[in-house]
C-alpha positions in Angstrom: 18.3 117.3 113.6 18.4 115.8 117.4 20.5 118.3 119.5 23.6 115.9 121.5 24.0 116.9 125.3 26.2 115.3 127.8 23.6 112.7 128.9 23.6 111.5 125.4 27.3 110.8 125.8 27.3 109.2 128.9 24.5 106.9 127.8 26.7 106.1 124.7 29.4 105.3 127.8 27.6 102.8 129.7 26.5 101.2 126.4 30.1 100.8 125.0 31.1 99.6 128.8 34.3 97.0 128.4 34.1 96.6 124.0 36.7 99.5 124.1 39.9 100.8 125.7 40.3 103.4 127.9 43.4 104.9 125.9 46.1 106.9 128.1 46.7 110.0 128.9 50.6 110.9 128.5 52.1 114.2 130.1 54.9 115.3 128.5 56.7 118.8 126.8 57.2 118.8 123.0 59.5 121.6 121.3 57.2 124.7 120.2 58.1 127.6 118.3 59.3 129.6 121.4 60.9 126.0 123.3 59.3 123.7 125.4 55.7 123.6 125.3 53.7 121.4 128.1 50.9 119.3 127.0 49.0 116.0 127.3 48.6 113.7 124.6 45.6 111.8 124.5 46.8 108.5 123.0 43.4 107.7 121.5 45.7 106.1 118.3 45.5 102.9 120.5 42.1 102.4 120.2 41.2 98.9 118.8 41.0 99.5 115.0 43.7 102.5 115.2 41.1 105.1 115.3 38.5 107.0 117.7 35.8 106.1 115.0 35.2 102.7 116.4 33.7 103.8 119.8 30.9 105.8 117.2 30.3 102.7 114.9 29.8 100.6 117.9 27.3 102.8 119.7 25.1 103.6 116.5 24.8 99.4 116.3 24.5 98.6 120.4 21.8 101.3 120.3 19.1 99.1 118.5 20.5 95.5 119.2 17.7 93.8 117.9 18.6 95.3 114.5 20.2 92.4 112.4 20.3 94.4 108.9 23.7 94.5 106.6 25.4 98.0 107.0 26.9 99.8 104.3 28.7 103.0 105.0 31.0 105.2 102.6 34.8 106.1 104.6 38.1 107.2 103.1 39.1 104.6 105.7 39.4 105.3 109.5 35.6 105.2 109.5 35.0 102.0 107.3 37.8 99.9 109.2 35.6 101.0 112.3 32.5 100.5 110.9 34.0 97.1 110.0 35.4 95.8 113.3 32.0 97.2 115.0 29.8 94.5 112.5 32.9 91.9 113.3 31.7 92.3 117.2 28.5 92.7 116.3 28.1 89.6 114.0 26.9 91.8 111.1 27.4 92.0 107.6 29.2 95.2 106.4 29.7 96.8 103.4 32.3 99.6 103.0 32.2 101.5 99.5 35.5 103.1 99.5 36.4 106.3 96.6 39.6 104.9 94.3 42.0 106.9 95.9 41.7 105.2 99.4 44.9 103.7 101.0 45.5 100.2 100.6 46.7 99.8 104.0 43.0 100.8 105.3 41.7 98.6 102.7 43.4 95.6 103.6 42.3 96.5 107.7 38.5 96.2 106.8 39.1 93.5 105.0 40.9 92.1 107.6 38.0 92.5 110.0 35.2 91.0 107.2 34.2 93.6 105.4 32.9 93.8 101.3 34.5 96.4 99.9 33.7 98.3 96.9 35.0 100.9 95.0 33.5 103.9 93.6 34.5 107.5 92.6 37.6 109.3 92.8 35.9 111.2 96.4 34.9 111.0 99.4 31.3 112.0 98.4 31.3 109.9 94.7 31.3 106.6 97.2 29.1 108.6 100.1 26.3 109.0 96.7 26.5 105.1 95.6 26.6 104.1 99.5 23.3 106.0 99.8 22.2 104.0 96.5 23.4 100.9 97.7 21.7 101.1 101.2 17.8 101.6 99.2 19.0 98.5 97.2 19.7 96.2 99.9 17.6 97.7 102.4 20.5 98.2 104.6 21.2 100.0 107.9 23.7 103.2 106.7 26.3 104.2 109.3 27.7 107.5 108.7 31.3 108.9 109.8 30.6 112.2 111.2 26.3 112.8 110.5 24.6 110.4 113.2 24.0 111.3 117.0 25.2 107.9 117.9 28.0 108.1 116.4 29.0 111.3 117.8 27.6 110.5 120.6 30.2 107.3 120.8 33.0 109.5 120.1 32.4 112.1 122.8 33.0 109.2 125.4 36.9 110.1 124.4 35.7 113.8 125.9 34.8 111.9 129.2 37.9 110.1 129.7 40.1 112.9 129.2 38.0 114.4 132.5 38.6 111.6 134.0 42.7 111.7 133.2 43.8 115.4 133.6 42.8 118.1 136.5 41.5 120.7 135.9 39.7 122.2 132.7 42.8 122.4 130.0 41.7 123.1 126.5 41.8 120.1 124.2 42.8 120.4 120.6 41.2 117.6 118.1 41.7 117.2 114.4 38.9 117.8 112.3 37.3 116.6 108.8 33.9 115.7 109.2 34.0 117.4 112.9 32.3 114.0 114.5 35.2 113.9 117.2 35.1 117.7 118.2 31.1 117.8 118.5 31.6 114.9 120.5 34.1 115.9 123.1 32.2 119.7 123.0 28.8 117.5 123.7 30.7 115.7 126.7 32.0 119.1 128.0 29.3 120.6 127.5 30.4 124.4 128.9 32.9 123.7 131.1 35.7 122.7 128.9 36.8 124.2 125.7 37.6 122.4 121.9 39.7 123.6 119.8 39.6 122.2 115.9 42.9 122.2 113.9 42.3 121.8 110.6 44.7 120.8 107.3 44.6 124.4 105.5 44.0 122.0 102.4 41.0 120.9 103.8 38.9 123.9 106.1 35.8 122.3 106.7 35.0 123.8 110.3 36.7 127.2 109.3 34.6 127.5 106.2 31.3 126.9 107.9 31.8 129.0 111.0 32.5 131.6 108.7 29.8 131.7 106.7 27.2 130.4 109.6 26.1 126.9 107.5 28.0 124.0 106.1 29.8 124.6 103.1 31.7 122.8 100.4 35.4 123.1 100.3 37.9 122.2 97.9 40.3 119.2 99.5 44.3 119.0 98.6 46.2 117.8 102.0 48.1 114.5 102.9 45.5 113.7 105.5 42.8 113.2 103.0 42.2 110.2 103.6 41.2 110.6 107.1 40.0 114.0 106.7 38.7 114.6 103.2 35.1 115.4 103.8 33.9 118.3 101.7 31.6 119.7 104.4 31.1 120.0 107.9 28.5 117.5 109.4 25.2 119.7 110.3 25.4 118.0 113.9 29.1 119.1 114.4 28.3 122.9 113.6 25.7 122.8 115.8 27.5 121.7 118.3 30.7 123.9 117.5 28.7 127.2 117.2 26.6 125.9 120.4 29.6 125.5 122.4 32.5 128.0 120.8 34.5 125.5 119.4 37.4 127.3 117.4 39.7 126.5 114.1 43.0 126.9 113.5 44.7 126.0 110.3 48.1 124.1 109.9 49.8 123.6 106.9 50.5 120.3 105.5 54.3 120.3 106.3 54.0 121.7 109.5 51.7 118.4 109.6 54.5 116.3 108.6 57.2 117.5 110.9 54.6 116.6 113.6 54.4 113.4 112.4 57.9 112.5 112.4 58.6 114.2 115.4 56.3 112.0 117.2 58.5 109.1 115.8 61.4 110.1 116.5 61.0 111.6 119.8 58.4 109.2 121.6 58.3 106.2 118.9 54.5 106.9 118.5 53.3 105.7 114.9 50.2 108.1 113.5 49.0 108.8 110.2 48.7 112.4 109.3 45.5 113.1 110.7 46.8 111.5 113.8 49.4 114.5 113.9 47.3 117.7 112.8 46.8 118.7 116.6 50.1 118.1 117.9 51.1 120.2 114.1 49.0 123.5 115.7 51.6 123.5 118.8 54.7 123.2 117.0 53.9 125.7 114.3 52.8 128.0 116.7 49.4 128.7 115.2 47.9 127.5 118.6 50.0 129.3 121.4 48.9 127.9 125.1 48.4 130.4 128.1 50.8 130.8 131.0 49.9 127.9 132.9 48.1 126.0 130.7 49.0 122.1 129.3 46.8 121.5 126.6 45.4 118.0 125.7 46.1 117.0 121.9 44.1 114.3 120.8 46.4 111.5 119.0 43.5 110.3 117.1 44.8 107.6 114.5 47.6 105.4 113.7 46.4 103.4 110.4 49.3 104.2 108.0 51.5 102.4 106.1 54.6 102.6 108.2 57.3 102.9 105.0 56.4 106.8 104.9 57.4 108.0 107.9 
């Protein structure tokens, strides 16, 4: 395994240059358990394709251009829509094997952007083992969601940006599944900043592995499945998370859900659950800031179908 430093993320910067946003940075209060609570959001939901994951897919394929091979990669969706509009820009073929229980509003979004996709399996890893199967068969280029240094890499640019944005060295709170967002912003920090992971108590990947010092597997029940329903921890996100002290909190799913709609009906911001897990540690008061301090929360997807909010 190839250890990720900061200069691995700023290459992945220069690479990505103009083919994504710069998403904003919004300073604002939101009610806490105690009142008003001060924090940043980083508004990373704006991304093109809804979700951080795109800035990964598209590093991973600008880092060998000369690479023309068909992709396949398995996703519960944020990471297959990416995957998706990445090959779109790219002009590659792409292949996103999906398990059945995958929204159809992700669905329709990679085929929106091009994308075959299959189904296979009623999990996350069911369509990760055919994906793996299918890659041998067509002698295909695999993308991963969470397990490849470009990828994480890409996704640590987010990490760079939010220096950029906000003084001084607040701590920022991501959501995590796989982890590829939280090892990617801890790689851009480096050990200067501090990550924290909030984590659906349905679905404790990060808090599992720290825990017992390796990845393990972990039973998933949580209405952010879809976005973070990986069974393990990615190797190259524990590294990174034990490297750098990256922590875990857990949130429940309905403290999840009141963060959700509180971000519609206070600031008319449209997530999907993962989108809300960070913001869910602040309002349940399972994450309680210092005197003084505004954290960042990550607002890292919007790809829902808008009748459940």
């Amino acid at each position: 395994m190839r250890r990720l430093y900061r200069s691995d993320v700023r290459a992945a910067k220069l690479r990505l240059g103009r083919h994504i946003r710069v998403t904003p940075v919004f300073h604002t209060e939101v009610t806490g358990p105690a009142g008003p609570v001060k924090v940043t959001f980083k508004l990373e939901h704006l991304q093109h394709g809804g979700t951080f994951k795109v800035r990964g897919s598209l590093n991973a394929l600008l880092e060998t251009p000369a690479d023309d091979r068909p992709v396949v990669i398995a996703s519960g969706g944020n990471a297959g829509i990416a995957a998706a509009l990445a090959c779109a820009v790219r002009g590659r073929a792409c292949t996103v094997v999906v398990p059945e229980s995958a929204p159809h509003t992700k669905v329709a979004a990679m085929w929106a952007y091009g994308a075959e996709v299959l189904w296979y399996g009623t999990t996350y890893a069911d369509a990760h083992r055919y994906a793996d199967e299918l890659t041998a068969e067509r002698e295909a280029l695999q993308l991963h969601a969470y397990e490849l240094p470009a990828v994480v890499a890409g996704a640590g640019v987010v990490g760079l940006e939010i220096e950029r944005q906000v003084r001084g060295r607040p701590p920022v709170l991501v959501a995590v599944g796989g982890g590829g967002l939280a090892a990617g912003i801890s790689a851009a920090f480096g050990a200067r900043g501090r990550v924290v992971g909030v984590e659906p108590k349905g679905a404790p990947t990060l808090n599992a592995a720290l825990t017992a010092g390796r990845p393990v597997d972990v039973p998933v029940n949580t209405i952010a499945a879809d976005a973070l329903g990986a069974t393990r921890i990615g190797d190259i996100p524990l590294e990174l998370a034990q490297r750098y002290g990256v922590g875990s909190v857990l949130v429940s799913d309905d403290a999840i859900a009141m963060a959700r709609e509180y971000l519609w009906r206070e600031f008319r911001i449209v997530v999907e659950p993962a989108g809300a897990t960070a913001l869910a540690a602040i309002q349940s008061g399972m994450y309680v800031p210092a005197v003084g301090e505004r954290p960042v929360i990550v607002l890292c997807g919007a790809n829902t179908d808008l009748g459940t909010l």
